[in-house]
C-alpha positions in Angstrom: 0.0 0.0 0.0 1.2 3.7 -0.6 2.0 5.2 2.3 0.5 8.6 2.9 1.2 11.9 4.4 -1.1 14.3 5.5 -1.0 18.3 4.6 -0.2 19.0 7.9 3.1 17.0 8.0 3.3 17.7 4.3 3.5 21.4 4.8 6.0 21.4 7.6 8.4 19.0 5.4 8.3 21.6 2.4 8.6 24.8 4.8 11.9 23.3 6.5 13.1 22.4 3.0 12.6 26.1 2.1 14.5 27.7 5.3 10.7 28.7 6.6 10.5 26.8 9.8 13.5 28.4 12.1 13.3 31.8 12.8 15.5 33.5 10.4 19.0 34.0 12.0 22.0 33.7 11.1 25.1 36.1 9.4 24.2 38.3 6.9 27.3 38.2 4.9 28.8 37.1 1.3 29.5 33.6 2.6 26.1 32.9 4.6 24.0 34.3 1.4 25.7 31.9 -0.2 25.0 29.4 1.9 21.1 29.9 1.8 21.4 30.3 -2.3 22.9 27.4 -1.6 20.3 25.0 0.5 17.8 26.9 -2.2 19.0 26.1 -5.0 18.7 29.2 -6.4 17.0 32.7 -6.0 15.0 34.3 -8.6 16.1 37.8 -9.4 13.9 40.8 -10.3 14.3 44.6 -10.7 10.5 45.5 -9.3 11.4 47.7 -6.2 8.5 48.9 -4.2 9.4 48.4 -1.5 12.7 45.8 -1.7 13.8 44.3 -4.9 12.1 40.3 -4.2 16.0 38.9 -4.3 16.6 40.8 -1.3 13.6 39.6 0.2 13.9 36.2 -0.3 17.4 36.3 1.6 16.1 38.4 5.0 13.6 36.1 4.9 15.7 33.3 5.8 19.1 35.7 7.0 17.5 39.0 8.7 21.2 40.0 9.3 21.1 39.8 5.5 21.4 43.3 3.7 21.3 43.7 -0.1 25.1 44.6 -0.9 26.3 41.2 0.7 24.4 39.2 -2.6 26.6 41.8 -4.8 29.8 40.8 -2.6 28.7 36.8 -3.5 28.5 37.4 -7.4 31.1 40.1 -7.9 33.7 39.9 -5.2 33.7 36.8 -4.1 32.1 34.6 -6.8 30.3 32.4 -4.6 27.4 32.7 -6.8 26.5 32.9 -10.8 24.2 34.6 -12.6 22.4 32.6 -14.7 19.0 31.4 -15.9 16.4 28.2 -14.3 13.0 29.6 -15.5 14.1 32.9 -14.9 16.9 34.9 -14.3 19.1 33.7 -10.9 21.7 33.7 -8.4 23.2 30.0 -8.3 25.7 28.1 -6.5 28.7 28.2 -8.1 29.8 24.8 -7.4 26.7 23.7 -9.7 28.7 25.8 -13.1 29.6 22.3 -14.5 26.1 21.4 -15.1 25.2 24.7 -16.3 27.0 23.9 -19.6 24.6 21.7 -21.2 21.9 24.1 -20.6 24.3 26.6 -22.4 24.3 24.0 -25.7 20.2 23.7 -25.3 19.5 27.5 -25.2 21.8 28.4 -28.2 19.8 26.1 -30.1 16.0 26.8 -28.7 17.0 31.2 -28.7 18.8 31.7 -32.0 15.8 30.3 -34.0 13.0 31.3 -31.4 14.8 35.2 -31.0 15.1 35.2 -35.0 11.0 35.8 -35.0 10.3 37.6 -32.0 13.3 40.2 -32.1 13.4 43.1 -34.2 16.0 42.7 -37.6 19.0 39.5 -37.1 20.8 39.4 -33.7 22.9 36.9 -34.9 24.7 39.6 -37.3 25.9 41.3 -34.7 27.3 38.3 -32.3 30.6 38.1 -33.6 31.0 42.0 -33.3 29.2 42.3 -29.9 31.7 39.0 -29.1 34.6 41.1 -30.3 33.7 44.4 -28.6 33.6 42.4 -24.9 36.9 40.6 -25.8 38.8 43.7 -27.3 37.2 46.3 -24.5 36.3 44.2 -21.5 32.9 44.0 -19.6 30.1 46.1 -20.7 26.5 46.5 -20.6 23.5 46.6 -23.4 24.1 50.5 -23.3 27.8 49.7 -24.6 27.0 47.9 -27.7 24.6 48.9 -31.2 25.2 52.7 -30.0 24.5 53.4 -33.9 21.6 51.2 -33.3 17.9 53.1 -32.4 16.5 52.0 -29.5 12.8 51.0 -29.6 9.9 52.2 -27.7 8.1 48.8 -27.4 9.0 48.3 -23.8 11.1 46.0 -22.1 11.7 43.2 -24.4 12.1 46.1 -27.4 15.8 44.8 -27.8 17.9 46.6 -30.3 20.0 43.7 -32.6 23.7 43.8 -30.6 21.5 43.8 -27.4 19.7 40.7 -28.3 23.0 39.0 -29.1 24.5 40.4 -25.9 21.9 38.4 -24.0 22.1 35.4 -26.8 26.1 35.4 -25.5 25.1 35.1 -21.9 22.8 32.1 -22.9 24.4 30.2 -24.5 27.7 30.4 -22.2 30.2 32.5 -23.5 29.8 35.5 -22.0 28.8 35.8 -18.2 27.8 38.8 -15.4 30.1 39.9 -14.0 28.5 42.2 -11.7 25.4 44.4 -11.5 25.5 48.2 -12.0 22.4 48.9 -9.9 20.3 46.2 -11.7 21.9 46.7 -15.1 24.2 43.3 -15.9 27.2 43.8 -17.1 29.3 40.9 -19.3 32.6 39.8 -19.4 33.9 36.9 -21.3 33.3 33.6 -19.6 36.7 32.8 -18.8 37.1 36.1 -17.2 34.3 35.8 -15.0 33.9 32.2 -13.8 36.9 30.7 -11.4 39.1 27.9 -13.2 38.1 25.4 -11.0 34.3 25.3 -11.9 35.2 26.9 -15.5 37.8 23.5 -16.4 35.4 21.2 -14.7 33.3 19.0 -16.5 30.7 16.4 -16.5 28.3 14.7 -18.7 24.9 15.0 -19.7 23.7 12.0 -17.8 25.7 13.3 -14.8 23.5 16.3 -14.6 20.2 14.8 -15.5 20.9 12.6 -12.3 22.4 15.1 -10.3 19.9 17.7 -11.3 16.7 15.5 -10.7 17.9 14.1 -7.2 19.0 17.9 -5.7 15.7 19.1 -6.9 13.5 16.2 -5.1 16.2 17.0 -1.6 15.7 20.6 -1.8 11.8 19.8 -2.3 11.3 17.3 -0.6 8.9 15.4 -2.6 7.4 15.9 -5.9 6.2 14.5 -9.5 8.5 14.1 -12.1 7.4 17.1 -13.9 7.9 19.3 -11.0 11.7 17.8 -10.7 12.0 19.1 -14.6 10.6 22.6 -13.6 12.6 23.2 -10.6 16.2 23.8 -12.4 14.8 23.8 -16.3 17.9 21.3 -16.7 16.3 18.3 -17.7 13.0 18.0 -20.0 10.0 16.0 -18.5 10.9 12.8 -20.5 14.3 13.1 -18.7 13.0 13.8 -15.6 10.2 10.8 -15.3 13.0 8.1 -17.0 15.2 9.4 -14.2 12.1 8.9 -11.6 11.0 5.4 -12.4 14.8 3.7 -12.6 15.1 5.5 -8.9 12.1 4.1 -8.1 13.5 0.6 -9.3 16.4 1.0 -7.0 15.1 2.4 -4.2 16.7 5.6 -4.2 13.2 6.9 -4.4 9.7 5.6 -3.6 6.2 6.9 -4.4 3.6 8.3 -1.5 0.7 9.9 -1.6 0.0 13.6 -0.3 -3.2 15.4 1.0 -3.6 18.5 -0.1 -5.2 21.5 1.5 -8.6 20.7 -0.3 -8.2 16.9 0.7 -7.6 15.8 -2.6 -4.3 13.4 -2.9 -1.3 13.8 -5.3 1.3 10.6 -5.9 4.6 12.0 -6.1 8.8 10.9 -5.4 10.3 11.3 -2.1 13.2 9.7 -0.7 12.7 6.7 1.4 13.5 8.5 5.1 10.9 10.9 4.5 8.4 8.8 6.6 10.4 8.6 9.4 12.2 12.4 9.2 11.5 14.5 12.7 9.9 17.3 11.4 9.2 20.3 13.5 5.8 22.3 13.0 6.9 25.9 11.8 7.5 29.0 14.1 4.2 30.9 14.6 5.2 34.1 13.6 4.3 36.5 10.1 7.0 36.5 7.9 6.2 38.8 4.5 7.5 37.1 1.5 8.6 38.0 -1.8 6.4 37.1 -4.6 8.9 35.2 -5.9 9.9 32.6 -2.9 10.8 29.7 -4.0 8.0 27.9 -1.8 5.3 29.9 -3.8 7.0 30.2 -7.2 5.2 27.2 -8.6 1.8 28.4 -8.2 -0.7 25.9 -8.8 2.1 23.8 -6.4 1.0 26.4 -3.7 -2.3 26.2 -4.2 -2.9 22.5 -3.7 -0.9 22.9 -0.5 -1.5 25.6 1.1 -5.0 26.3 -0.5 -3.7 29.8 -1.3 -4.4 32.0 -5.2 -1.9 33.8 -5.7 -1.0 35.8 -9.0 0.4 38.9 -9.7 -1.8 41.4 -11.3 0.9 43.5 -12.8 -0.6 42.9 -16.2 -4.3 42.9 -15.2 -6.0 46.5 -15.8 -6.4 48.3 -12.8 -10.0 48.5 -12.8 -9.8 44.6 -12.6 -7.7 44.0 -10.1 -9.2 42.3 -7.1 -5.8 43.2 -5.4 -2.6 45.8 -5.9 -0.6 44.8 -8.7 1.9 44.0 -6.5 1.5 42.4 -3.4 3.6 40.3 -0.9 2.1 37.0 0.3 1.6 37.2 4.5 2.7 33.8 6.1 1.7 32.3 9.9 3.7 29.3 11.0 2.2 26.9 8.1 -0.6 28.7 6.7 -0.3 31.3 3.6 -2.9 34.1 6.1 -3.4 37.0 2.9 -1.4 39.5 1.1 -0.4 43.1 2.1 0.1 45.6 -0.7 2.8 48.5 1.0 5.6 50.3 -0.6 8.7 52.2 0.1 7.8 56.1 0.4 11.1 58.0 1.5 11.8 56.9 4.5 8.4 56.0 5.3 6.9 52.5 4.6 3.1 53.1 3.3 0.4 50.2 4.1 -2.3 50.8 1.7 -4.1 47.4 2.4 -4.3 43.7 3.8 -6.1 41.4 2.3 -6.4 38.3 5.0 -7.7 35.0 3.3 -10.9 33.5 3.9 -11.5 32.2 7.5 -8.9 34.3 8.9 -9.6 36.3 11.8 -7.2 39.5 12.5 -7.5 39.5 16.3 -5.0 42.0 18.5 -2.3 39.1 19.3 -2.4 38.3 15.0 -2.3 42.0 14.8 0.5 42.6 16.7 2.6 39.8 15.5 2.1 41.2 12.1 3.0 44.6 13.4 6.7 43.6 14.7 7.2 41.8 11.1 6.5 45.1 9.8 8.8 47.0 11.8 11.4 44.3 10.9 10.5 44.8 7.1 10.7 48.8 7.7 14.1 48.4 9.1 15.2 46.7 6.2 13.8 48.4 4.0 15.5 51.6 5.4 12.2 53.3 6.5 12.3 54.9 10.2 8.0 54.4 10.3 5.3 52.5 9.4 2.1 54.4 8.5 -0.9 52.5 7.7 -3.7 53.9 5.6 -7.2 54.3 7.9 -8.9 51.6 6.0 -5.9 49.2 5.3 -7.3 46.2 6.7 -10.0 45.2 3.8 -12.3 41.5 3.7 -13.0 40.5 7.5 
């Protein structure tokens, strides 16, 4: 018979996975950012910066010693970390470079032919002068390179040609960041950027298709195949569920069956201790999260276990909006309680509204606990006062 776990126990295994269940201590520093990049894999990076950009959120979340210069120190100084792409753009481990290069080979095939549509005129005209320019010049940004070329008006993804190939060269591998100039990247030339030791070392495709299917289920801690594919973008889903079913055969893995928050059960891959890890429920205090944490990133993932919706409504028209474009999800020990739309203004920190979720009751002790995360978030955030708009606590 499958064995099963309930959400409750299911929840606290995924939270501990995701440095959620401890109370956020620690140093602060190049080598302790690391170190939670590290145990997560990876952390998304984005330039929206109401209040702190969600990079720098996802580390005090875990490290509230953590301030934003130490994840420049990491990449730049230090080179603890990468820059690089999973689903998205990200800080990675630096130790996991090797496997990086076959995803390298995969993108230069899947963006020259997929960019040749959707870009404006050929990028790949201008690779082997944009390639040149870095190697001739050193490291430069998109603002560097096609100055003779005009710059569009469509928006973000409006990408002049030697831009485009700028970003094809970082894809594919032979150029890298070298640092961040606010949140502008700027390139160097590979072997300029990454240390010899990970730069010269090697390993195979198969290598990395085991490697990168078992670290995802460990940093998880259970999951389908498909959700093993997704979590690094390494392996494809064929990959991933040949890689699950011969673990399965040798008992590096076995299947059990989850509840989720709705009651409904999901078969996934765990490893076999996970019936009999000590797993202990999470602290119950608020923590704000980034849009972007790694435990909500996979959205329908979050909803089956925490019974939470969450979307950002950036590209919903305002009049539609059932929330701010932009809101951080509110967590309580294991439960997702609502979102809270605030932003940096000066050195004040503005709450325009919370939205609790349904069932949840905002009594003085839940009040206060999600006053002092506030004050904590204010802190960081460089604001000296929270001010909270009359009506900011919406729904009850």
């Amino acid at each position: 018979m499958t064995p099963v776990i309930d959400n409750n126990r299911a929840r606290h295994i995924f939270l501990a996975r995701h440095g959620l269940s401890a109370a956020p201590s620690g140093g602060g520093k190049s080598a302790d950012v690391a170190g939670v990049i590290g145990d997560l894999g990876f952390v998304q990076l984005d330039s929206v910066n109401t209040f702190a950009r969600a990079h720098d959120l996802i580390l005090w979340s875990r490290r509230q010693q953590y301030r934003p210069p130490a994840l420049g120190h990491a990449l730049a100084r230090d080179r603890h970390v990468f820059e690089h792409w999973t689903h998205d753009a990200a800080a990675i481990d630096i130790a996991l470079f090797p496997h990086w290069r076959h995803k390298f080979a995969r993108d230069a095939a899947t963006l020259e032919g997929r960019w040749k549509e959707w870009r404006r005129d050929d990028f790949t005209k201008k690779i082997d002068d944009v390639l040149r320019q870095v190697s001739d010049h050193g490291a430069c940004g998109s603002g560097d390179v096609g100055t003779d070329e005009s710059r569009g008006s469509g928006g973000w993804w409006d990408w002049h040609p030697s831009k485009t190939a700028l970003e094809y060269l970082w894809r594919s591998g032979q150029l890298s960041v070298v640092r961040r100039d606010g949140f502008k990247k700027v390139y160097d030339l590979t072997e300029r950027v990454i240390p010899a030791e990970r730069l010269n070392a090697w390993v195979g495709e198969a290598e990395t298709v085991d490697w990168a299917c078992g670290a995802a289920l460990d940093r998880l801690g259970f999951g389908t195949s498909t959700e093993l594919a997704a979590f690094w973008d390494l392996t494809t889903k064929a990959e991933a569920k040949d890689w699950a079913n011969a673990a399965l055969a040798d008992g590096r893995v076995i299947e059990v069956d989850i509840a989720g928050a709705d009651g409904s059960i999901k078969r996934v891959f765990a490893r076999p201790d996970i019936l009999d890890l000590s797993v202990d429920a999470p602290q119950n205090r608020i923590r704000i999260l980034s849009p972007f944490d790694p435990a909500l990133r996979d959205r329908k993932r979050a909803e089956w276990l925490f019974g939470y919706h969450y979307r950002i409504e950036i590209f919903v028209p305002a009049p539609k909006r059932q929330y701010g474009y932009y809101v951080f999800p509110v967590m309580e020990g294991d439960q997702l309680i609502g979102r809270i739309d605030m932003k940096r203004n000066g050195d004040i920190l503005d709450v325009t509204a919370f939205w609790p979720e349904a069932g949840v009751k905002m009594g003085t002790g839940r009040i206060a606990r999600l006053d002092a995360e506030l004050s904590r978030a204010a802190k960081f955030g460089g604001c000296g006062e929270v001010r909270r708009a009359a009506d900011w606590l919406r729904g009850e």
